[in-house]
C-alpha positions, -999 to +999 in steps of 0.1 A: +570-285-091+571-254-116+596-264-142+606-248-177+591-276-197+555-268-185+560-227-190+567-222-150+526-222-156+512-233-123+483-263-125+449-243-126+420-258-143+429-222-168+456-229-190+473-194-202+474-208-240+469-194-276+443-165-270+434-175-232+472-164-226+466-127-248+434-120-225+452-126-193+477-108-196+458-082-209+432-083-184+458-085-152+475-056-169+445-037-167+435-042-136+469-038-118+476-003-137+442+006-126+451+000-090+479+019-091+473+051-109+437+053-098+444+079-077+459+099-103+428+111-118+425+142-100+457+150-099+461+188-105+484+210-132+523+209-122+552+233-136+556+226-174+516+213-178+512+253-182+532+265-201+519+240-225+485+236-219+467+260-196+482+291-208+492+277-243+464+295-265+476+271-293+459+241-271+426+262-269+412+251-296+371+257-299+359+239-328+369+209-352+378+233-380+410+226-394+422+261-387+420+253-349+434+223-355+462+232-373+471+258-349+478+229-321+508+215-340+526+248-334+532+240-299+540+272-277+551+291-310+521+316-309+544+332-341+532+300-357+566+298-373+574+264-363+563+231-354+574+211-326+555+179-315+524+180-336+507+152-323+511+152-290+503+188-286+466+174-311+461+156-281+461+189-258+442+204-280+412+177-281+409+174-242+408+211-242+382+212-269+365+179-250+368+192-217+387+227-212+408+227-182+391+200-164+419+174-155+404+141-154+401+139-191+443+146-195+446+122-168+427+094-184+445+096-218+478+094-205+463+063-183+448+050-217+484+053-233+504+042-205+482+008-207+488+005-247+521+009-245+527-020-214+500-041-239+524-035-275+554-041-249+542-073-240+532-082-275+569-079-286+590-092-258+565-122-262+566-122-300+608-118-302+611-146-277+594-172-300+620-158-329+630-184-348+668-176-335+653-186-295+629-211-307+650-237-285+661-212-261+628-194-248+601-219-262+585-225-232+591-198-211+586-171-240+552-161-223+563-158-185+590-140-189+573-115-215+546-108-189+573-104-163+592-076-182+558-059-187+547-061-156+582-050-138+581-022-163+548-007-167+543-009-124+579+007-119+573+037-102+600+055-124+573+058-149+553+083-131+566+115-139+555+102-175+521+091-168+502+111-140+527+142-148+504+155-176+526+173-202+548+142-205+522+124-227+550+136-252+577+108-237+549+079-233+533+085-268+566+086-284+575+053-267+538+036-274+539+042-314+581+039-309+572+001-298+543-007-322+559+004-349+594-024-337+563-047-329+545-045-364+581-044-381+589-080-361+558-097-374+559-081-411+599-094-410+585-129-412+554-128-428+552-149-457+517-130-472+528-104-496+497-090-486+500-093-453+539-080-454+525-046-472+501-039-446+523-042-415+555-026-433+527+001-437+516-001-400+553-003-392+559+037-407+528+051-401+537+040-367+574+054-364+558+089-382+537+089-350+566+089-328+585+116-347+557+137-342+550+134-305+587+136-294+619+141-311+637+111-294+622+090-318+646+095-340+667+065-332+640+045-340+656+030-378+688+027-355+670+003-330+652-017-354+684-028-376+699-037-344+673-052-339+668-073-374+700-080-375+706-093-333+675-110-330+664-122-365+694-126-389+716-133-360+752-117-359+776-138-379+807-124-404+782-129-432+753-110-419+774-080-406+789-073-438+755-080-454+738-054-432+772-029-430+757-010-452+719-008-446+737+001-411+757+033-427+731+043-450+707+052-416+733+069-402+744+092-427+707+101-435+704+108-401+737+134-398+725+149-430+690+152-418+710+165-384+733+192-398+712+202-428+680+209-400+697+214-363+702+249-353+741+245-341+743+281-328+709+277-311+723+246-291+755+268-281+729+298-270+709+276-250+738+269-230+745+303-220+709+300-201+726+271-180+745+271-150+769+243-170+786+242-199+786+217-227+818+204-215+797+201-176+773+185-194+786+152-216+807+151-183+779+150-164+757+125-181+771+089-180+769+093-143+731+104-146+727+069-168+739+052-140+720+064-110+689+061-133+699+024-135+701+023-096+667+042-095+655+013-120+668-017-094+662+003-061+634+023-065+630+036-032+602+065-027+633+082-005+652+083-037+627+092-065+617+130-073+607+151-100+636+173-096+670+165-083+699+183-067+726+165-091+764+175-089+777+188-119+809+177-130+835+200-136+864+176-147+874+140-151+878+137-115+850+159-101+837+146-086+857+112-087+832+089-107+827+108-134+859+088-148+847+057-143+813+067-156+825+076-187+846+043-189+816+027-183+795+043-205+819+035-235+827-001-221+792-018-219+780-012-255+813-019-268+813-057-248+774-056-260+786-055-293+810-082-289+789-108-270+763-101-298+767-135-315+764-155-285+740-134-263+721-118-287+692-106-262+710-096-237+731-077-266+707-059-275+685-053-247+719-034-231+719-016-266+684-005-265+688+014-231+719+035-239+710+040-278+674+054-266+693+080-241+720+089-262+696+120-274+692+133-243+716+122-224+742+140-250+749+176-266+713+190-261+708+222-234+682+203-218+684+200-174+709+175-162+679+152-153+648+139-153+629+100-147+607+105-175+635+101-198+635+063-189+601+058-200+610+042-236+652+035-226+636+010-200+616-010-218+640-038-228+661-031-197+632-058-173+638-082-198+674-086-182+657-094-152+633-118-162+658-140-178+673-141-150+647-147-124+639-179-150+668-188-151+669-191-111+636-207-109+648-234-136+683-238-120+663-251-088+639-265-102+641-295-078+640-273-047+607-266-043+610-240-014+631-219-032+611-215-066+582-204-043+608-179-018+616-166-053+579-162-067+566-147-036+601-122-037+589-116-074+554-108-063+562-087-033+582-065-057+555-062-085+533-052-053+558-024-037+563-011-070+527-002-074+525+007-039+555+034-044+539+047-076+502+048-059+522+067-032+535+087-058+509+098-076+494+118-040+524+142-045+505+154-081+470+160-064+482+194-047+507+217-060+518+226-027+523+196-015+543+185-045+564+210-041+573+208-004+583+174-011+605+180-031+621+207-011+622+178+017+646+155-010+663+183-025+664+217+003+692+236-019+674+238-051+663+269-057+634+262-083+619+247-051+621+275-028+611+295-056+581+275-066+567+274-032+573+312-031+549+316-063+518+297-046+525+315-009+517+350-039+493+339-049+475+336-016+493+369-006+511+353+022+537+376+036+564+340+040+563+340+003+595+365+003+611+345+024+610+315-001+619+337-024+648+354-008+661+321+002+658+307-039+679+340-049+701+331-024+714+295-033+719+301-067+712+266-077+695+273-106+686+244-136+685+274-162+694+312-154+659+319-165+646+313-132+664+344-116+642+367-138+613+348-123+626+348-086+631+387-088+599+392-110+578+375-084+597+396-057+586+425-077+550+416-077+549+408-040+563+442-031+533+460-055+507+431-040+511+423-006+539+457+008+525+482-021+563+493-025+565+505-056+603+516-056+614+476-044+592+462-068+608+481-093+643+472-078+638+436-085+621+444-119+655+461-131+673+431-116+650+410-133+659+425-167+697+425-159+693+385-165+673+384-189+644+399-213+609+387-198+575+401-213+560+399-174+589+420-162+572+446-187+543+442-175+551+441-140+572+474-149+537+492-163+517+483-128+546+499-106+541+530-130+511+531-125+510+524-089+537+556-090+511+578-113+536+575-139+509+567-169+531+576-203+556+551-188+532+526-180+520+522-214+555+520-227+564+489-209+523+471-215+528+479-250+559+460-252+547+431-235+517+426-255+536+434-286+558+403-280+530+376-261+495+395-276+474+360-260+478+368-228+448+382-213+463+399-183+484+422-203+452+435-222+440+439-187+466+460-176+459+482-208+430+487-199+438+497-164+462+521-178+434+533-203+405+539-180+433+561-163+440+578-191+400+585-191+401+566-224+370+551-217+356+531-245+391+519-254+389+506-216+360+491-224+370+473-259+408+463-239+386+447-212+365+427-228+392+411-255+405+398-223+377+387-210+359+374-243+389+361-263+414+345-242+384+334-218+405+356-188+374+358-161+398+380-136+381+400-110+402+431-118+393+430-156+357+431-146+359+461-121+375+476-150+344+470-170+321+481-144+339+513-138+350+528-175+309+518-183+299+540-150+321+571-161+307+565-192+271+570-179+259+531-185+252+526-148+230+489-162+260+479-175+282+487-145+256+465-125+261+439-144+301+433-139+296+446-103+272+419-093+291+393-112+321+401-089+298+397-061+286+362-069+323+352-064+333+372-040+299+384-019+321+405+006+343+422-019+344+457-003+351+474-031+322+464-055+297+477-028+314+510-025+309+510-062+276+499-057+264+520-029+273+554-053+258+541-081+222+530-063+222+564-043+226+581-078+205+564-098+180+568-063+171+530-062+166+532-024+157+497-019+185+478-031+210+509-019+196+498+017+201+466+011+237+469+003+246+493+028+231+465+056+247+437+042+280+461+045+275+473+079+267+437+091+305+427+079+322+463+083+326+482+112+321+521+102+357+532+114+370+499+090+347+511+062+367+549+065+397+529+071+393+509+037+379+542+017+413+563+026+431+530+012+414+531-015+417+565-025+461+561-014+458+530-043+438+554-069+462+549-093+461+513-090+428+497-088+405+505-113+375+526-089+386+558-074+359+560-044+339+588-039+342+591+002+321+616+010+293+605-009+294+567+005+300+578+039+270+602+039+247+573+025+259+553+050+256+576+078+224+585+065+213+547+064+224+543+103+207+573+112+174+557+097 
């Protein structure tokens, strides 16, 4: 029989005692988080991850100088005005420097994090139990039910949109040093070394600093640990409350100074005018979000878990009709959690911990409606709940002996579908495609997944992409009105790529800028100019584009273009290789710049050189052996101008070489070689004469 007096430890010839007990648990944690998210390796970038890392040049750091360093703290500010998140954004910035864009190294670190934070989880639920407050009530069933939490938490799979989802490092860091820094503050409460006391009180802050600066939710950190001290170790009497009324206060008004001395109040109403709700929408909206995340947290169903969802807004108390209730709710819990304090301090405060640690975002911020990684720190205490409970069951029948082991295996079979779901889960982040499409499948109205399956059908210059397109215009269900621009941006560019309509693309450009300004709308304004011949206006648009973003390489690209038009050679030249050299932009269109502003220039090695370097990625690139065909007949190398003309006629047909020359010469404006088509056609008529 597993009773409460023996631990609910079953009779092995290994006892889980003293340190036995520590490896154990840490050991099966390892192993079962290894399981699960060993697929997650691999996983490729998704949405935000570039933003912030692979097109962030603040994260592309090259050396360990502290100027590189200190550039990473800025975040996506490239004005370096401003820091946001310094620590996590460090991290970035040392897997780029460790490993550039290669994703197994991102992946590992959040794995490596994601297991420290289940290990300092364990560590406090275990050390809180055997608080001298529960030292009847939990004594022997401190370490099973401390394992239990961990275990339902850290295997949830909630928690992948904050493990394998790269970017959101920022949520799990912020929760691993948030719950070191509660753990180190629990054992420095009781320490009776002075010593001792210093160093974790020490370990305690340096912790909590850490938090700050990987994520701004932190915050409520001092908050959590009075409730803490004064639930769990003082215990709440009249004599403790008025003790701690004012240690209580004194956090709180630091905090609102801190808050209106340093929040940008305007900046909060601004950001709401990007959003299809209003702040009203929003603090309506949000107590029912806490409560469907609860359901997600009890019934976490792979049918019912995605990265984005279609949530109803509500517009009133009674639209829809459980936003009332929610809000009732939502006021109601922590009030009775406050109350039953004295009696039921745990479950007090573990109630507290999960609404206090959403109230940041779950309030006045214009942030989306929702999102599971925001449950990655809220949750932690919310499994203890559960594991009380399922003790509590186990010790109620603890002379039925078939139903302790119904509810062990039930226990176990959860545990194991969790990490089944998440392993499931973690598939969807190996291809973008497939990521998005199933989340189309859960959520078929949202427009940022039409659009976003619209972006990668572009980028293969698949003609369904204006469909997707079309169809995320359409719906209007946008999570921020920036996503319009975007949706008529990437119209633009499909009508210059795939249709080579200039006068559409510029259509949805304009439209584009009717919602909002966008530095890739200029730019995508300067190619349809030039696409139209129109040079002078061209260079208007680049210029403000690069003016406003100067790191991204494909602007300076499009300079150049604009300059080799302009016959503006060397300043071709010098445009072309800043993107190529500086912001590491390896763009086949940049390099047939190159190779055509150094043959007008006379430098015919030179032009080689970038033609040949297109050719080792793309061998049948019928454009670089035009180029290469007029250069070798000039230059009279005979051999290798034989040699390219074979290769060519063993992939072209002649009528399909004239056919792709008169394109060619149609897009002069556009592409950076203007053909010669008499000249290649007589060396190639010549050639299959010979």
């Amino acid at each position: 029989m597993i009773t409460s007096k023996e631990g609910f430890n079953i009779h092995t010839k290994w006892q889980l005692q003293g340190s036995g007990g520590y490896i154990f648990s840490f050991i099966t944690l390892f192993i079962a988080l290894i399981l699960i998210y060993s697929n997650s390796f691999n996983g490729t970038w998704i949405f935000d991850d570039l933003n912030n890392i692979v097109d962030n040049p603040n994260v592309h750091v090259k050396s360990f100088h502290w100027e590189d360093i200190k550039r990473s703290f800025y975040g996506m500010d490239t004005s370096h005005k401003k820091i946001s998140r310094p620590l996590s954004y460090l991290t970035f910035a040392l897997n780029y420097l460790l490993g550039g864009k290669e994703v197994f190294g991102y992946h590992a670190f959040n794995f490596i994090t994601h297991y420290l934070t289940a290990v300092f989880l364990f560590l406090l639920i275990y050390n809180t139990l055997q608080l001298p407050l529960f030292e009847d009530q939990y004594k022997t069933t401190a370490y099973p039910i401390a394992l239990l939490s961990t275990f339902l938490w850290a295997t949830h799979p909630i928690q992948v949109t904050a493990v394998t989802y790269i970017v959101q490092r920022m949520a799990s860091m912020a929760a691993l040093f948030y719950i070191m820094s509660m753990y180190f503050y629990s054992k420095a409460r009781l320490s009776k070394e002075r010593v001792q006391r210093i160093l974790l009180y020490s370990a305690c802050s340096i912790a909590a600093l850490c938090s700050f600066a990987s994520k701004e939710n932190a915050v409520m950190l001092p908050l959590t640990i009075l409730f803490f001290d004064l639930f769990l170790i003082q215990g709440v009497c009249k004599k403790t409350v008025k003790k701690n009324l004012l240690f209580f206060i004194a956090p709180i008004l630091v905090l609102m100074i801190i808050g209106f001395s340093h929040a940008n109040f305007s900046a909060i109403i601004d950001g709401y005018k990007l959003r299809p709700f209003t702040l009203t929408e929003r603090l309506l909206t949000e107590p029912r979000v806490i409560f469907f995340y609860i359901t997600l947290l009890l019934y976490p169903l792979s049918s019912r878990l995605a990265f984005l969802y279609d949530f109803p807004v509500s517009t009133g108390l009674y639209e829809p009709w459980t936003t009332l209730p929610a809000i009732i709710l939502i006021i109601a819990i922590p009030v009775i959690a406050l109350f039953m304090a004295r009696r039921h301090p745990l479950i007090s405060f573990c109630i507290l911990f999960f609404f206090l640690n959403h109230l940041i975002e779950g309030s006045i911020l214009p942030l989306e409606i929702i999102y599971e990684h925001r449950n990655y720190l809220p949750s932690m205490f919310f499994f203890v709940l559960i594991a009380v409970f399922l003790f509590s069951l186990l010790k109620y029948f603890a002379s039925k002996k078939t139903i302790q082991i119904g509810l062990i295996f039930m226990i176990c079979f959860v545990i194991t579908t969790q990490g089944h779901t998440a392993y499931m889960r973690n598939k969807q982040f190996r291809n973008e495609k497939l990521f998005w499409l199933n989340i189309l499948a859960k959520s078929p109205n949202l427009s940022r997944a039409h659009g976003e399956i619209g972006r990668l059908l572009l980028s293969e210059r698949n003609r369904v992409a204006i469909v997707e397109l079309s169809e995320a215009l359409r719906l209007e269900n946008y999570a921020n009105l920036s996503e319009k621009v975007i949706y008529h941006y990437n119209l633009g560019s499909y009508y210059l790529m795939i249709n080579e309509d200039s006068e559409m693309a510029l259509k949805h450009f304009r439209e584009a800028q009717k919602t909002g300004e966008s530095n890739d709308v200029y730019a995508g304004i300067a190619v349809a100019m030039l696409h139209k011949g129109e040079i002078e206006l061209a260079r208007e648009n680049i210029m403000k584009a690069i003016s406003n973003t100067p790191h991204l390489a494909n602007y300076h690209s499009n300079f150049a273009l604009i300059l080799l038009k302009e016959g503006k050679y060397k300043d071709a030249i010098n445009e072309s290789l800043t993107a190529l050299e500086k912001y590491g932009y390896n763009q086949i269109q940049t390099m047939r710049i190159l190779a055509e502003a150094y043959r007008q220039e006379g430098n015919n090695n030179k032009a080689l050189y970038y033609l040949n370097k297109i050719l080792e990625e793309q061998p049948k690139d019928i454009i670089s052996n035009f180029a290469l065909i007029e250069i070798y007949g000039l230059t009279g190398e005979k051999e290798r101008l034989k040699n390219t003309i074979s290769q060519l006629l063993s992939e072209q047909s002649i009528d399909n070489i004239i056919k792709e020359l008169n394109k060619l010469s149609k897009k002069s404006f556009f592409i950076a070689y203007s053909p010669d088509n008499k000249t290649i056609l007589s060396y190639v008529n010549n050639h299959k004469e010979d």
